[in-house]
N, C-alpha and C positions, 0 to 999 in steps of 0.2 A: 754819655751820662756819667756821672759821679759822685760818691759822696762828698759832701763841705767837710776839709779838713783846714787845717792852717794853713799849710801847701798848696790849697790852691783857691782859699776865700778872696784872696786879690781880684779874683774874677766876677764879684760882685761891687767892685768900684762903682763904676758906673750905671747898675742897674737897682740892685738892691743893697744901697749901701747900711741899710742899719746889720745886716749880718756880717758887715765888718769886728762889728764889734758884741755883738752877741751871738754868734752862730754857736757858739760852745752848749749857750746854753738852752737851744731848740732840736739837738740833735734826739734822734739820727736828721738829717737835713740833706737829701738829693737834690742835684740840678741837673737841666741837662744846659749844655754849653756850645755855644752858637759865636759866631763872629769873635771869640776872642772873649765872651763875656758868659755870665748863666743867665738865660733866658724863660728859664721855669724852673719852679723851686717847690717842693713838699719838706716842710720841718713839723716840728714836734712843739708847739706856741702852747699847748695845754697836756700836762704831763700828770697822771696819779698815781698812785703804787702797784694800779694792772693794769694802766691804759691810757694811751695815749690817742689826743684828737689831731685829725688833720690839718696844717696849714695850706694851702696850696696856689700856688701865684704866677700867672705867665703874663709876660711883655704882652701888647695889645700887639705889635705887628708879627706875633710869633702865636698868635693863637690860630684854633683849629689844624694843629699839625698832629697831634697826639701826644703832645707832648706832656699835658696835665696830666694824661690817663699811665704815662710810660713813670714819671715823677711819682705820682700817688702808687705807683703799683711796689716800685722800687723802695719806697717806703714803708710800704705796709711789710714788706719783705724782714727787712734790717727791724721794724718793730716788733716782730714777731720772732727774731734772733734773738732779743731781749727775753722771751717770755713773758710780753706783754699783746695785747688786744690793740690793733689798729681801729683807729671807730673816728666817723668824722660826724659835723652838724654843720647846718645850713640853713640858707633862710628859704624859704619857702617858695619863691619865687626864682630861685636858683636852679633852673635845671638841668644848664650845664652840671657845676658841682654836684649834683645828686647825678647824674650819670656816669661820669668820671667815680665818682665813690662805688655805682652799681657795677661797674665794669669790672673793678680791680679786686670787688669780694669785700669791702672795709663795711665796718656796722655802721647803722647808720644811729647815732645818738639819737639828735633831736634838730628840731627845726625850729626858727624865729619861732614866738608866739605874737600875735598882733590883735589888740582888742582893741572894740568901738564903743 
């Protein structure tokens, strides 16, 4: 696992290329890094003056490893080096990522709302 720096964003050629070119600005942004490439990613997609919400993102043949839970954990870490509140949202029906958030200790914002 490690953080996305410039040194070593190359590593999301192939997987997640839009952090080619914005990873600057989702940091703090961990992956952990598998074949050669990053394979699960937590960045910082929604940022406020005391808190940031979770992004979090694994390969479909790289899931169920723990790799989301080791990502968001690692994150919340480096967010709270900041002096900021790790806090993630989700949709409701998500309960992987709401587990993955319960594990690692992060707030939990809010959840989709969906009205009939």
């Amino acid at each position: 696992m490690a953080r996305v720096t410039e040194a070593n964003v190359h590593l999301a050629a192939n997987t997640f290329t839009w952090l080619l070119e914005e990873y600057k600005e989702y940091q703090p942004c961990v992956a952990v890094i598998e074949d050669d490439q990053f394979v699960s990613i937590c960045h910082s997609p929604y940022i406020s003056p005391k808190a940031h919400i979770a992004g979090v993102d694994t390969l479909e043949g790289y899931r169920r490893r723990g790799y989301a839970t080791a990502v968001a954990s690692e994150w919340g870490v480096a967010v709270r080096e900041l002096g900021q509140i790790p806090i993630y949202s989700t949709g409701l029906d998500n309960v992987a990522s709401q587990g993955v958030a319960g594990k690692v200790g992060l707030v939990h914002y809010n959840s989709d709302h969906h009205f009939r």
